[in-house]
Structures are given as structure tokens and as C-alpha cells.
RONU-582779 format. One record per residue (C-alpha): residue number from 1; x, y, z; chain. Coordinates in pm, whole numbers. Layout:
# RONU-582779
R  num       x       y       z  cadena
R  NUM       X       Y       Z       A
...
END
This chain:
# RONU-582779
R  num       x       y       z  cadena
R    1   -1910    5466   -1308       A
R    2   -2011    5249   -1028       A
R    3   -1713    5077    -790       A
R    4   -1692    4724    -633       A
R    5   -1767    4856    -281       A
R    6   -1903    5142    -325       A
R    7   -2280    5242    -311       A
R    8   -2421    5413    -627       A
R    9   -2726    5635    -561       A
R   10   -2871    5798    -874       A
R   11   -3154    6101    -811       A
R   12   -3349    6355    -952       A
R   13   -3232    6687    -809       A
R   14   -3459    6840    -543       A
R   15   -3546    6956    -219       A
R   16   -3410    6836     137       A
R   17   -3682    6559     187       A
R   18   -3672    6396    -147       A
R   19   -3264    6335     -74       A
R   20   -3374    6213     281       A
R   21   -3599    5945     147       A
R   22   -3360    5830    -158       A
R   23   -3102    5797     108       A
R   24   -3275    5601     349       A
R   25   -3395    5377      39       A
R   26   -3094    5285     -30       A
R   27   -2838    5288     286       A
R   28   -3099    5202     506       A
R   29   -3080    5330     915       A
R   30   -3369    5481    1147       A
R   31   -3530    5731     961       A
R   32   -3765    5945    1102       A
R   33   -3961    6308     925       A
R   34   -3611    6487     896       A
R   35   -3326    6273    1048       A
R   36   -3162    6014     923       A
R   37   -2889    5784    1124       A
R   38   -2683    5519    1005       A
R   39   -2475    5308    1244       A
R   40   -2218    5087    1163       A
R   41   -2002    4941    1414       A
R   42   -1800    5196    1523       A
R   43   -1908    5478    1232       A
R   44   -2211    5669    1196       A
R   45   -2391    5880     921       A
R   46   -2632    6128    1005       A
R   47   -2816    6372     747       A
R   48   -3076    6584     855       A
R   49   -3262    6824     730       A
R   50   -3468    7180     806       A
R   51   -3771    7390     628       A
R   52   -3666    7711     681       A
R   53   -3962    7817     492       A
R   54   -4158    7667     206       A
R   55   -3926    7553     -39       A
R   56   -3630    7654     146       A
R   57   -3435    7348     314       A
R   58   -3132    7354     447       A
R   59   -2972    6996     484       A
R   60   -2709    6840     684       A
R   61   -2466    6623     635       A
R   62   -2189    6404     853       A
R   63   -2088    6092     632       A
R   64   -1857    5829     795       A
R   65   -1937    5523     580       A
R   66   -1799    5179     574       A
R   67   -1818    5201     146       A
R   68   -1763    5500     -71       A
R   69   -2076    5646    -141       A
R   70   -2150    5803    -464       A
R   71   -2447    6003    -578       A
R   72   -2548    6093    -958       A
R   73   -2777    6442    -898       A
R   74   -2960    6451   -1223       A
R   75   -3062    6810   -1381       A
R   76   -3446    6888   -1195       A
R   77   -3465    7109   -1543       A
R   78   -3621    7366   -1274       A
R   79   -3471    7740   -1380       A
R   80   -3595    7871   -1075       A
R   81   -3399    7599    -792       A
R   82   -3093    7656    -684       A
R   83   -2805    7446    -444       A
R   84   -2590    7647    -191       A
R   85   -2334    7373     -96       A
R   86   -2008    7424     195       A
R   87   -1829    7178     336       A
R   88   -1718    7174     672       A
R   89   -1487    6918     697       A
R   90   -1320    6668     460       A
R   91   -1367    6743     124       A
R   92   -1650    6573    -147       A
R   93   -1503    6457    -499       A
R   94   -1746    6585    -747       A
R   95   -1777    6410   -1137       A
R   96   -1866    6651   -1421       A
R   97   -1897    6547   -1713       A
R   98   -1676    6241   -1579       A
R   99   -1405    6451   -1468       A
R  100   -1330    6485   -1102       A
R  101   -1307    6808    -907       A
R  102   -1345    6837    -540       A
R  103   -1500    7061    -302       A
R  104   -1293    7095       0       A
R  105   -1287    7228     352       A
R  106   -1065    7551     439       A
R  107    -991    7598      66       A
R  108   -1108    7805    -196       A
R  109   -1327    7567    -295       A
R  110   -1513    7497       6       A
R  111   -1869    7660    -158       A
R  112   -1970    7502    -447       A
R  113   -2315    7685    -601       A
R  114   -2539    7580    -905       A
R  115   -2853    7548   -1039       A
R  116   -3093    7291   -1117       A
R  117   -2969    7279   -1445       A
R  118   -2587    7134   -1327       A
R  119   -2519    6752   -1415       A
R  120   -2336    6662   -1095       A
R  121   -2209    6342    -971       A
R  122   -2056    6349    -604       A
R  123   -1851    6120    -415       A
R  124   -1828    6056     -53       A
R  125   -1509    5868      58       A
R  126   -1513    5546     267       A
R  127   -1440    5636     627       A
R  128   -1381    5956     617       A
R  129   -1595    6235     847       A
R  130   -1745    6461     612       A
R  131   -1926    6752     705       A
R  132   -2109    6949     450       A
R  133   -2463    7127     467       A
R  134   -2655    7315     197       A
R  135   -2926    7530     140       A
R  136   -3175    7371    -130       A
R  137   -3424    7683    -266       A
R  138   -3657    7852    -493       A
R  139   -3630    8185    -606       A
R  140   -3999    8225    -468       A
R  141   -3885    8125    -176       A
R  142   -3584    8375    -142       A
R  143   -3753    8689    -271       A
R  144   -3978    8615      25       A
R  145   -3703    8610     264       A
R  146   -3463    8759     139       A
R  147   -3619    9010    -141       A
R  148   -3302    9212    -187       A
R  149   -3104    8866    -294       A
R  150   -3270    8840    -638       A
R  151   -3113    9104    -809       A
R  152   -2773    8852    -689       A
R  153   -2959    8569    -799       A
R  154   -3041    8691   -1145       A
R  155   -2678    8828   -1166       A
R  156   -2554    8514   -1089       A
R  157   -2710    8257   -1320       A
R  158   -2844    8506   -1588       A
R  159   -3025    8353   -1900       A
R  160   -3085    8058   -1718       A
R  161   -2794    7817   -1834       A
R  162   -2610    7530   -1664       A
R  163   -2379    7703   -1435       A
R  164   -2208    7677   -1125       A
R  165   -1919    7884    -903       A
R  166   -1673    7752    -664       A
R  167   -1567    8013    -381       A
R  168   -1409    7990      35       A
R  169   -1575    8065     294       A
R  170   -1422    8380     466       A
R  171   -1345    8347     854       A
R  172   -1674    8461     991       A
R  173   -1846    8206     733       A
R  174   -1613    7935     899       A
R  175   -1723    8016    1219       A
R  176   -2094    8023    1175       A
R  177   -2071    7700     992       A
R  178   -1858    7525    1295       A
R  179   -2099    7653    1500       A
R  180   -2385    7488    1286       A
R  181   -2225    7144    1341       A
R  182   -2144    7184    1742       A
R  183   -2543    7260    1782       A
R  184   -2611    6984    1484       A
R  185   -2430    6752    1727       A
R  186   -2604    6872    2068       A
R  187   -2923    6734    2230       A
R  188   -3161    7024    2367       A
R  189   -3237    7261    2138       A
R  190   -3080    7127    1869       A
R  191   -3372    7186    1613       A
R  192   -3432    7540    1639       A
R  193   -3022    7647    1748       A
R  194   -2924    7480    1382       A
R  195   -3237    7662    1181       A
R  196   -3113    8006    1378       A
R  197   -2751    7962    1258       A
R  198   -2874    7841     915       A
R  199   -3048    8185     893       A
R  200   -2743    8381    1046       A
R  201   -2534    8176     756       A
R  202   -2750    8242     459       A
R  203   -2712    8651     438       A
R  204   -2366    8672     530       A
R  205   -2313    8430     241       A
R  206   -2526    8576     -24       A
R  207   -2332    8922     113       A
R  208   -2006    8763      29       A
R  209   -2091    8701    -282       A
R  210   -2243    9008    -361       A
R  211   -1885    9164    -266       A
R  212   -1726    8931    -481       A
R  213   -1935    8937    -769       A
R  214   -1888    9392    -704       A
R  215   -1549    9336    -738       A
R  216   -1557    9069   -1059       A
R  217   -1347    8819    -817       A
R  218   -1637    8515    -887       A
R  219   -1626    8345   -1174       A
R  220   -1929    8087   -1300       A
R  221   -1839    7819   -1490       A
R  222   -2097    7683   -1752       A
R  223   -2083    7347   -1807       A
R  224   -1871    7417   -2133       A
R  225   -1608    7598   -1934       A
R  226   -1574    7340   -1717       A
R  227   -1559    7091   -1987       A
R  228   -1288    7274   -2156       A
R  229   -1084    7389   -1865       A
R  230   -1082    6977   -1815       A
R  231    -938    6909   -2141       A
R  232    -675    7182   -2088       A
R  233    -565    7052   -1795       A
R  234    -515    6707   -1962       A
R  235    -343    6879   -2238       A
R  236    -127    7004   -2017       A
R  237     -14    6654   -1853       A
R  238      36    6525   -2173       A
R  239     274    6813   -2287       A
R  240     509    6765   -2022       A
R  241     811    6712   -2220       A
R  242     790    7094   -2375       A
R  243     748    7439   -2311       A
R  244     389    7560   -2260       A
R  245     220    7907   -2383       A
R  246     -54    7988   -2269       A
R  247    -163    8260   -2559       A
R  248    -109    7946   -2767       A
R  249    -366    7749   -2527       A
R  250    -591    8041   -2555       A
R  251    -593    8015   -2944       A
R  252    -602    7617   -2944       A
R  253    -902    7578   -2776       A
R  254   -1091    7897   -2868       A
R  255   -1087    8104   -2521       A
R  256    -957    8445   -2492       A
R  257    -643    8484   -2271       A
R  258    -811    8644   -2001       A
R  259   -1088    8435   -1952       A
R  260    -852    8161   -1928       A
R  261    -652    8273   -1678       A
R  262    -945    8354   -1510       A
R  263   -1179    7992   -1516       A
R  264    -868    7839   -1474       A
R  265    -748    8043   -1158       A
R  266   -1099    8007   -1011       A
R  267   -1087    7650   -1107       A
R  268    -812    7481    -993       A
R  269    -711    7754    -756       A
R  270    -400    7826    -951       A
R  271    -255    8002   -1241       A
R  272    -148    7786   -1554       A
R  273     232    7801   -1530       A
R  274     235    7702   -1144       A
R  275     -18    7461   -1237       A
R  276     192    7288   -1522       A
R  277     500    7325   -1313       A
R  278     417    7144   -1018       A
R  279     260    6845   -1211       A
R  280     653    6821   -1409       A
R  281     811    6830   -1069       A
R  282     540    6554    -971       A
R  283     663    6352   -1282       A
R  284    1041    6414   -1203       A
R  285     937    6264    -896       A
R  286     802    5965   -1000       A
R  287    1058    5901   -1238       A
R  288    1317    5954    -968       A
R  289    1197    5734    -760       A
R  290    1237    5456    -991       A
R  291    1634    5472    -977       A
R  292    1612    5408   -1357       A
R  293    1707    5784   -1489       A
R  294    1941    6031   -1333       A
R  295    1891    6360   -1305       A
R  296    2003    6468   -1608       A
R  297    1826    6239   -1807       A
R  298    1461    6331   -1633       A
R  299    1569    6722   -1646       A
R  300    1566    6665   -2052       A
R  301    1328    6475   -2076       A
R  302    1105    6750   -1900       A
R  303    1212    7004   -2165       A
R  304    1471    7145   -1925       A
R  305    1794    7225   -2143       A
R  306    1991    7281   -1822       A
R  307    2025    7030   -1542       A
R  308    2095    7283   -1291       A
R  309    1805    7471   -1349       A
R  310    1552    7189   -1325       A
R  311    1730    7093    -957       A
R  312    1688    7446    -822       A
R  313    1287    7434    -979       A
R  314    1260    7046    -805       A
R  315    1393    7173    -452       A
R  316    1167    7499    -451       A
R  317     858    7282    -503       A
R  318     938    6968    -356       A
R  319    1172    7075     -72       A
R  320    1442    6809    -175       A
R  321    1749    6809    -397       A
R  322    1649    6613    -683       A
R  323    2020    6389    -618       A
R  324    1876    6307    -289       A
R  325    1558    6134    -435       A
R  326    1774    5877    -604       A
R  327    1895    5763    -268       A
R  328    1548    5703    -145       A
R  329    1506    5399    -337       A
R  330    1239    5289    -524       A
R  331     861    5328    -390       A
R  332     753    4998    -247       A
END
């Protein structure tokens, strides 16, 4: 998996501390007990992090590296640790099961939650500001903080299995987490300001998901859902010539139709059919762009029996007549 250029940290899952020390091992920068900075030239990486109690961290994180930096989080095998991760800014590609998904910034997917169970591999990109902070905890820890959380806890990674949930963070989540980074990034006061905002952050958000979980609007993948859901979706990009349906899918690969439409909505943040659609009208694209098929020709060879059709799909989801593509020439 590694890259020429890129740095390729592999760690045991943990708490705060233990990242801060593999990190410093291997990128280097002045360390000291809970802040690490990394200069170079003109971009800097700082992660720090916080006990808000015993084994409760919180960690921050604001990556602007020269390389792409990519760490392999193996499973701690601890049933009782869990990871709280938002991002900020920028968005973090994530590897499971060496399939990429990302975790992205004023999205649906800017919380990504799991337990110490999760095989995760994450990728930071090469000069690109990316803020993201997370709250690395016990369930000790929480029921003596927060004892009214367990029953939330338990609810959300019953019988202990390999799971994890993507969800957005609502407005007021946004805001506390901006806030987080402005005193992150401040001089006096800057210890105890981003501990009082991590504790303003961490009950709204286990409230959130409380509501969401009420209202059956979180889903938690196991690592088999995700796994499937993966090869769906590159079922789907190979079946681009035909006509898709989706109680076939179900059947195929052993899901009931609701539950797919449901990992796959909470997913990819989309249903199936607008999914599939947009990655044809990606394809006409491409193919367009080539100047070596016309319109007709791509429209069949898309499974569309009617030209006209196919144009009036290609301009509602890529704003452009499919005729005036042609004249753009081919990509250089």
C-alpha cells in the first residue's frame, strides 16, 4: 500500500499519547508532553492532544504536509475503546479493507465513529490543511462522565463486533468545532479554552446521535457491510452498459432490499439509481471527450435505446448538452 512520496505509519490503535509519540517517531518536529509541531518551509503540522479525564483524550489535528501521509490503525482488540472522529476542514481518505472512502468536512460524512475492533487505514493528502480532532475513550471513562451515554454506547456497538457509523455534524456541532480550532490556534489560554469546548462538543454529539439512533436515521456498518456495499458499488461500474435493479442486487449479493438502500444511502450519501446514474454520465463524459464516438454511439453503448433521452439525462447532471462536449476537444 505504501506510495513513492508518501510516509507510511503503521500503529496499534490507542489513546492520544501513544499516536503523539508514533508520530513524532516517524515525521520528526519539536515534541513536547502533548504538542507536536512540524515545520516545513512554508507548511506546518501541529497535533496536540488533551486528558480530559483518565482514559479520555481528545486529540487534535492540522496536517499540511510536504508528502501524503498515511496511517494503518491496527484493531487494539479492546471491546471497551472507542474513536469519535470529525473533521473540520478538508477531508481524510480512509482504506477499509483496501477500499477507499473518505471522511469529509460539511458533508454527511464529516463524523466517522468505531471501535477498537475497526481495521482502518487513513490517508492525509500532501499539502492540503486538514483539520480533524477526535475523542479517544473507554467506556469506564464515559460512564464516569457521562453515565447516561452508556445505554447509547451499548446501543451503538452491541455484541461487541467490528463496526463503525458515518454521520454530519449539524450546525451547532459546526460551530463548536470551528470554535475548537480558533482557540486551538490562539496563544493564552489555549489549553484549558480547547478542553472547555471539547467538553461542550462531546454531549451535544452523543445527543445527536441519540436523536438519530430514536429516529433509526444512523446506520452502523460492520466490517462485512462495508465490504459488500464496496463490491456493489464496483458491480455497479462494471454494469454500465445495462439496466440496473436493485431487488436483483439485493438477491445477488444476499442483502434484503431495505437494508440496502439503507447502508448504501448512509454510505455513499446517495441512493443506488442516482448513484449508478451519475457514474454513466461520468463515462459518457469521458468518452465524449475523446472525439472518437458521437452521441449516439455512447447513448447505446450506455444501454440508452433513445439518443434523446440520454442528452436530456447528460444535461440534468452535467449541465451541458452532450453535442457541446464534442466541441471541447479532447482532454489534454
Amino acid at each position: 500500500m505504501e506510495q513513492s512520496n508518501s510516509v507510511y505509519i503503521k500503529l496499534k490503535e490507542g489513546g492520544a499519547a501513544h499516536y503523539l509519540n508514533v508520530l513524532s517517531k516517524y515525521l520528526g518536529g519539536d515534541k513536547d508532553d502533548n504538542h507536536l509541531v512540524i515545520e516545513q518551509g512554508k507548511l506546518k503540522t501541529i497535533v496536540s492532544y488533551y486528558q480530559l479525564y483518565e482514559d479520555f483524550d481528545l486529540i487534535v489535528s492540522q496536517a499540511n504536509y510536504p508528502n501524503d501521509i498515511i496511517i494503518e490503525r491496527e484493531p487494539d482488540e479492546l471491546l471497551d475503546y472507542y474513536h469519535f472522529n470529525m473533521i473540520n476542514q478538508g477531508l481524510v481518505k480512509q482504506n477499509i479493507e483496501d477500499k477507499d472512502q473518505y471522511t469529509q468536512a460539511d458533508s454527511t460524512t464529516g463524523v466517522f465513529i468505531y471501535n477498537g475492533l475497526f481495521p482502518l487505514t487513513s490517508t492525509f493528502s500532501a499539502r492540503s490543511n486538514i483539520q480533524s480532532m477526535a475523542f479517544k475513550f473507554s467506556k469506564a471513562a464515559l460512564s464516569k462522565i457521562m453515565p447516561e451515554a452508556i445505554e447509547l454506547l451499548d446501543a451503538l456497538f452491541e455484541n461487541n463486533e467490528p463496526k463503525a457509523y458515518h454521520t454530519g455534524l449539524s450546525g451547532e456541532l459546526s460551530k463548536i468545532l470551528q470554535e475548537l480550532f480558533y482557540y486551538e490556534n490562539s496563544g493564552y489560554g489555549r489549553i484549558p479554552l480547547v478542553m472547555s469546548k471539547g467538553l461542550e462538543l462531546l454531549p451535544a454529539l452523543l445527543q445527536t446521535l441519540k436523536k438519530q439512533l430514536d429516529k433509526d436515521e444512523l446506520n452502523g456498518l460492520h466490517i462485512d457491510d462495508y465490504n459488500r456495499l464496496l463490491e456493489i458499488k464496483k458491480y455497479l461500474l462494471a454494469n454500465l452498459n445495462s439496466k440496473i435493479n436493485i431487488e436483483d442486487i439485493a438477491e445477488q449479493f444476499g442483502i434484503s432490499l431495505s437494508k440496502l438502500k439503507r447502508d448504501f444511502k448512509s454510505l455513499f450519501d446517495t441512493t443506488i439509481y442516482k448513484y449508478y446514474t451519475h457514474a454513466k454520465m461520468d463515462e459518457a463524459h469521458r468518452r465524449l471527450r475523446t472525439g472518437k464516438y458521437s452521441v449516439t454511439e455512447v447513448a447505446y453503448d450506455l444501454g440508452y435505446q433513445n439518443s434523446s433521452k440520454f442528452s436530456l439525462m447528460f444535461k440534468q447532471v452535467k449541465g451541458i448538452n452532450p453535442k457541446d462536449v464534442l466541441n471541447l476537444g479532447t482532454p489534454k
